[in-house]
N, C-alpha and C positions, 0 to 999 in steps of 0.2 A: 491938209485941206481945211474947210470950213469946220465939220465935224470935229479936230484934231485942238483947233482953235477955240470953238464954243464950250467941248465937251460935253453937248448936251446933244442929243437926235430927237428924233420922232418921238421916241418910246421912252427916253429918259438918258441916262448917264449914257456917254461916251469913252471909250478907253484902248485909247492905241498909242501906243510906243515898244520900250524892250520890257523882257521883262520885269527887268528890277522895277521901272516906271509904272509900270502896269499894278505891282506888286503897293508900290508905296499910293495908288491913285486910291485902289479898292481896302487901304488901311486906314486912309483920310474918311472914304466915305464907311465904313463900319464903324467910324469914332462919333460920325453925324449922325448914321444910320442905323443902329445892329442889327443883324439878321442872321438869319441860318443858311439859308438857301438865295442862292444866285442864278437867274434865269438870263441867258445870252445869246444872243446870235453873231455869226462870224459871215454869213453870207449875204451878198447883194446882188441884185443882179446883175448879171453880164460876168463876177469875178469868177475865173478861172479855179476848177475844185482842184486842183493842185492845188494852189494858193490857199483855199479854204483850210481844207486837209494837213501843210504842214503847219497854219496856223495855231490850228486844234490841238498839235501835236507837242507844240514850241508851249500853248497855257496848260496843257495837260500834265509836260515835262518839267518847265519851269515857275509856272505859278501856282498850280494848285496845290502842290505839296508844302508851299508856307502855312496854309490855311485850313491843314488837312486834321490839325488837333482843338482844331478851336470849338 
């Protein structure tokens, strides 16, 4: 949608795809950016916490651990 296309929200950065995508987004912006700590939200309203839940599951499994000796 709109969000996926601007990559920008309310609050700032946007980022949704798989997770290699995911992975190489938040490596562009640590190269702009550097930081220590990443503050996110995965919830909107109306989505289904199914959906939440294996979301969290899928960046907990798959993305955080690129990031996890930095």
């Amino acid at each position: 949608g709109e969000l996926r296309k601007s990559g920008r929200g309310p609050y700032g950065p946007v980022y949704v795809g798989t997770p290699d995508e995911v992975i190489k987004m938040l490596e562009q912006e640590l190269k702009t950016n550097p930081m220590t700590q990443i503050v996110f939200s995965m919830d909107s309203p109306g989505m289904d916490p199914r959906c939440m839940r294996s979301s969290l599951e899928l960046f907990a499994k798959e993305v955080m651990p690129h990031f996890r000796n930095r």
